[in-house]
TITINU-309902 format. One line per field, with one value per residue: residue in three letters; x, y, z of N, C-alpha, C in turn. Coordinates in Angstrom, 1 decimal, padded with zeros to 4 digits. Example, Ala and Ser with C-alpha at 12.3 -4.5 7.8 and 13.67 -1.06 7.14 Angstrom:
REM TITINU-309902
resn [Ala,Ser]
n.east [013.2,012.8]
n.north [-005.7,-002.2]
n.up [007.8,007.1]
ca.east [012.3,013.7]
ca.north [-004.5,-001.1]
ca.up [007.8,007.1]
c.east [013.2,012.9]
c.north [-003.3,000.0]
c.up [007.8,007.9]
END
This chain:
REM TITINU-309902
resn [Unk,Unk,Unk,Unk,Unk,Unk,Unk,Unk,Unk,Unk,Unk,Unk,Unk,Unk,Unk,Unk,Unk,Unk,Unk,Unk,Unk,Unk,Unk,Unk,Unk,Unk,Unk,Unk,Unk,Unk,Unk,Unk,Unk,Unk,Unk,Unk,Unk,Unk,Unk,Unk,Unk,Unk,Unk,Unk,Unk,Unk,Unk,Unk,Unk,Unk,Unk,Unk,Unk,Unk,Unk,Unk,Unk,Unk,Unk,Unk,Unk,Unk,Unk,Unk,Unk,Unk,Unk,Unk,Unk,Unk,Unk,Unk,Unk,Unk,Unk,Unk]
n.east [006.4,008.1,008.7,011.6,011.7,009.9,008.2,005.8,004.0,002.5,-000.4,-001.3,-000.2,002.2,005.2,008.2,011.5,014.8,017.3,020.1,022.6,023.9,026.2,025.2,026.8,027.9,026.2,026.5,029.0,028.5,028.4,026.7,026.0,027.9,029.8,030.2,032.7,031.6,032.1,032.3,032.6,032.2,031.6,033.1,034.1,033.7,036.2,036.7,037.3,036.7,034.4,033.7,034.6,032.3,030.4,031.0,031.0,028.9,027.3,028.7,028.0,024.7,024.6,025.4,024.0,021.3,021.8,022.4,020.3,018.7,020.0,019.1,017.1,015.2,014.1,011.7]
n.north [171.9,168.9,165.6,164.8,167.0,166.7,164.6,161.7,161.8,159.6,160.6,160.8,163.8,165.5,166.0,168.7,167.2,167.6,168.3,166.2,166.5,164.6,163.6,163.0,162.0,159.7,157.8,157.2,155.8,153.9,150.2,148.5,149.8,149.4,148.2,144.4,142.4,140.7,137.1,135.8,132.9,131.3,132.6,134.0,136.8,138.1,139.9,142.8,143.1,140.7,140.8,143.0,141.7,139.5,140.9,142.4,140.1,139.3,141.2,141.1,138.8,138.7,141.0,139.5,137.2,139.0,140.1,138.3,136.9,138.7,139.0,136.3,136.5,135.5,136.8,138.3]
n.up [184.1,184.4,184.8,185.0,186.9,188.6,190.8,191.4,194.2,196.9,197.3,194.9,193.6,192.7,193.6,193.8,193.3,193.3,191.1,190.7,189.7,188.9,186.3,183.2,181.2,182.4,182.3,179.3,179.7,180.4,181.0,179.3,177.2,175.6,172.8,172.1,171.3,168.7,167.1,164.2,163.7,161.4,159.7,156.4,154.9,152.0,149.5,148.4,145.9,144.8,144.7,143.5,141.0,140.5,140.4,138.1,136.1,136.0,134.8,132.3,131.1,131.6,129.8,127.6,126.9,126.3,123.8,122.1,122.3,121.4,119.0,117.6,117.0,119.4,121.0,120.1]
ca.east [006.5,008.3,008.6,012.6,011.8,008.7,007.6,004.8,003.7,001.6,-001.4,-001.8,000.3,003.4,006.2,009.6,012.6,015.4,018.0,020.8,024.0,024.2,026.6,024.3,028.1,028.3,025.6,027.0,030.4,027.9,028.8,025.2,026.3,029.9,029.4,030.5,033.5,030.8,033.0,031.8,034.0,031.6,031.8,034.5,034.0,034.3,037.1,035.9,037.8,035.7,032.9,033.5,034.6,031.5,029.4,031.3,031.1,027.4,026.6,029.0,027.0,023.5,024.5,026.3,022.5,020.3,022.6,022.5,018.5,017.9,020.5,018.9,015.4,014.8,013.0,011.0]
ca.north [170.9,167.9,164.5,165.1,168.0,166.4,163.2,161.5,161.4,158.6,160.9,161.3,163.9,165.6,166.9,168.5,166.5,168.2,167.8,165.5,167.1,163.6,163.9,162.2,161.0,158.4,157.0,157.0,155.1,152.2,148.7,147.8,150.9,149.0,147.0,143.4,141.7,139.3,137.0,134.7,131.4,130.6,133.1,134.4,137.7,138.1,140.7,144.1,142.8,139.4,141.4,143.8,141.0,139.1,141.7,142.9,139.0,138.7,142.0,140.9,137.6,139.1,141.7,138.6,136.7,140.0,140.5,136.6,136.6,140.0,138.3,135.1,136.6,134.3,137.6,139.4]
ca.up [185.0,183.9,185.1,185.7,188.1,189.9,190.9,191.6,195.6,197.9,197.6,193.9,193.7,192.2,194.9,193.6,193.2,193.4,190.6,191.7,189.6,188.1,185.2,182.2,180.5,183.2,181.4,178.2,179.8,181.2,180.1,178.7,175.6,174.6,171.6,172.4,170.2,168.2,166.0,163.4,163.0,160.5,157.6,155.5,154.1,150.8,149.3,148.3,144.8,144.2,144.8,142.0,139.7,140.2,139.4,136.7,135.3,135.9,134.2,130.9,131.5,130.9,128.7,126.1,126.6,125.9,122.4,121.6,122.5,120.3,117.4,116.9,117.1,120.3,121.6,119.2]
c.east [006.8,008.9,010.1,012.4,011.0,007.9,006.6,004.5,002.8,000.3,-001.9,-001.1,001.5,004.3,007.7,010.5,013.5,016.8,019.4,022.4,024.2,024.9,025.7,025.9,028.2,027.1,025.9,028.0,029.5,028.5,028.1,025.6,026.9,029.0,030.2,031.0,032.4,031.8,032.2,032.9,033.0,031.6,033.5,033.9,034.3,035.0,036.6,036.0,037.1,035.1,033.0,033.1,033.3,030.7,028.9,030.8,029.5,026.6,027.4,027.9,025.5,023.3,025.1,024.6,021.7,020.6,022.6,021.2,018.0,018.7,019.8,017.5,014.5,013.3,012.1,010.0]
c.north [169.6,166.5,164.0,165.9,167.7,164.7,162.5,161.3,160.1,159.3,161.2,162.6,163.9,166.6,167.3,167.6,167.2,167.5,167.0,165.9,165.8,163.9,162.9,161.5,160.0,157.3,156.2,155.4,153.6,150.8,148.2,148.8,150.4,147.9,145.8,143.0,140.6,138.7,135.8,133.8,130.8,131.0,133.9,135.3,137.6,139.4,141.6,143.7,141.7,139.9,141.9,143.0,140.1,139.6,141.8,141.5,138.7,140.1,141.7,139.8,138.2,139.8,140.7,137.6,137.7,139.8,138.9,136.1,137.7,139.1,137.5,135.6,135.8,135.3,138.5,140.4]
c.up [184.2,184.9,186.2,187.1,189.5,189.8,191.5,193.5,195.7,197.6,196.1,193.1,192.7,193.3,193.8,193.9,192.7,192.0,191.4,191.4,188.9,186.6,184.2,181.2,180.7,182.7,180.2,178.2,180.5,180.0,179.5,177.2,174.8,173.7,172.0,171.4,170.2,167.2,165.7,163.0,161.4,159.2,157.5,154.5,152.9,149.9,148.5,146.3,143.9,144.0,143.8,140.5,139.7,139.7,138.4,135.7,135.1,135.2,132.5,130.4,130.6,129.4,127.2,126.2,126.2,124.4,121.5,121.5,121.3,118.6,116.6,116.6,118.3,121.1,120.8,120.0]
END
């Protein structure tokens, strides 16, 4: 006995409710589901390509301070 099949009566109570044949898709197609074109005027992606090279420049970056810190003896 589930909730779908039977529903609560006036007296306390659970009475059948009859399935209704309701396709559950037409749910799916409701307008509350659709994702809404959100656009941002405000940012500007940044290119899959910058991205790499900053990376790449902030990992030569550290790795030329680690090697410049172990050289001088800065880090013992």
């Amino acid at each position: 006995m589930t909730l779908q099949l039977h529903r609560p009566d006036s007296q306390g109570g659970l009475r059948p409710n009859p399935q209704t044949g309701r396709d559950w898709r037409l749910d799916l197609r409701s307008r509350r589901w659709r994702v809404a074109a959100l656009g941002n005027t405000e940012m500007n992606p940044t290119s899959t390509r910058m991205a790499v090279v900053f990376w790449a420049a902030l990992a030569a970056l550290t790795l030329v301070l680690l090697l410049l810190g172990y050289g001088t003896n800065f880090w013992r």
